[in-house]
Structures are given as C-alpha cells and as structure tokens.
N, C-alpha and C positions, 0 to 999 in steps of 0.2 A: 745836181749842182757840182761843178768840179771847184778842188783847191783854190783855184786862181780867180772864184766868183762867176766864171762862162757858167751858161745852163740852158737846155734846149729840152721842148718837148714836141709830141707828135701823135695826133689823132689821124689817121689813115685805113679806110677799108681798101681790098683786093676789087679792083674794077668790076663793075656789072658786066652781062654777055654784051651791052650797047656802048662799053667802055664808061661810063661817067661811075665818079668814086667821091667819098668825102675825104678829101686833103688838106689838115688843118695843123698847121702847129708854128713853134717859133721857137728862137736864140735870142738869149740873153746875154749881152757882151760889151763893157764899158758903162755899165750903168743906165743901155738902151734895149729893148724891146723889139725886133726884128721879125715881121711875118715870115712865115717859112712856109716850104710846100717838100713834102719827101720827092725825090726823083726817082731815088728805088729804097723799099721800105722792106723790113724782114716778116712777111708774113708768115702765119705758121704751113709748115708744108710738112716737119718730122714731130715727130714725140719721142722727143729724149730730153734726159733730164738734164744733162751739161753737155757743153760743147757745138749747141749751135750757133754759128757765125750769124748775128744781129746789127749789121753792121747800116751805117742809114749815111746815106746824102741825103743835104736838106739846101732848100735854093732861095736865097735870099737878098734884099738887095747887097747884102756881103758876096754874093759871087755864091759858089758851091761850097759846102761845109762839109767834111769826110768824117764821118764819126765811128770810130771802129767799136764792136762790139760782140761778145762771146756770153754765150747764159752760162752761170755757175751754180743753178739751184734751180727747181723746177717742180711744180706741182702742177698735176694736170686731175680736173675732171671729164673725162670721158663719155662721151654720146649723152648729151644733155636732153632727155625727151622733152624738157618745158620749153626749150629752146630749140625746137626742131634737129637735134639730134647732131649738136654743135656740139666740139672738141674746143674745151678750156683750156689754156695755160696759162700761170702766173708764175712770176719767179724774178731771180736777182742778176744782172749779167756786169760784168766788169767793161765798162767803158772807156776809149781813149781816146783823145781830141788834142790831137800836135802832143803826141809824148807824154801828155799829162791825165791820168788815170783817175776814177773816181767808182764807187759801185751804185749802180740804180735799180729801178724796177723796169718789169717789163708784162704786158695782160695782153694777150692775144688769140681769136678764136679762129675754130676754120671747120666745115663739114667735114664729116668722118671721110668721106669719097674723097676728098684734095688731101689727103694726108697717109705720112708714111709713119711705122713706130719704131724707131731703132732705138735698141734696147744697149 
C-alpha cells in the first residue's frame, strides 16, 4: 500500500514450454478494485541479495500501470529438494508508482537451471 492509499498485487508464474501461465493480480485506486494482468513481471533469473530491478507493468481497465521496483533485503533458500529442486527468495524491495515511494514484499521462485548467483 502506498502513502496516498494506491495498492496493487500480483500472482504470476514464467509461461509454460506451450506458453499458457497464471496471471492474476489487481490495483487498488480511489477506493475501487481494478483486475490486473502483469505484462512483464520480475521473475527470479539472479540470486542477489539487493539490487535487483523488480519492476512490473500491470494492464488494467486504467490503461498500463508502470510500477518501479528494486529489492533491498533478500533471503534465499537454495535447491529446495521437497520442491523439486526450486530456488526460493523472499525479501523487501522499495517501490515507486508516479514519484511516490512505499516498501513491500516480494516471494518468488525459479529452478536452479534459469538462474544466475551474483554475489
């Protein structure tokens, strides 16, 4: 939730090999509730603990919504064997939406194989 009461979220996986993905999320803006769909979403591709750009269009009947975003905290568990060998992060990234700054969370997984570690 930003200062000014906006607030947007986003449930989105990286498309299958057949393209089809789950694209779910919304904006909260004026005291309404707006279906949202990401157009490009920050999936994980690095393991680093700040500084990856998180940055998310979301398309809604508002038009496109540019949400700028950077992680500042980051925890990762690494090659999840219960989870077939899936790479965890959780963490806090400072968000901006027209100027106006807010900190959130952010939980995002990815196979060890799509992923790079910068340290």
């Amino acid at each position: 939730v930003f200062p000014d009461g906006r607030a947007f979220g986003l449930n989105t996986y990286p498309p299958r090999a057949d393209g089809t993905t789950h694209n779910d999320g919304f904006i909260y803006q004026d005291g309404r509730m707006y279906k949202a769909r990401a157009r490009n979403a920050a999936f994980l591709r690095n393991i680093q603990p700040l500084g990856d750009d998180v940055a998310v269009e979301l398309e809604s009947d508002l038009g496109i919504t540019r949400i700028a975003g950077t992680t500042i905290l980051s925890t990762f568990h690494m090659g999840q064997p219960e989870v077939n060998g899936m790479n965890l992060q959780q963490g806090a990234v400072r968000y901006e939406w027209d100027g106006i700054g807010t900190i959130g969370m952010i939980e995002r997984s990815i196979s060890s194989e799509q992923c790079t570690i910068i340290l």
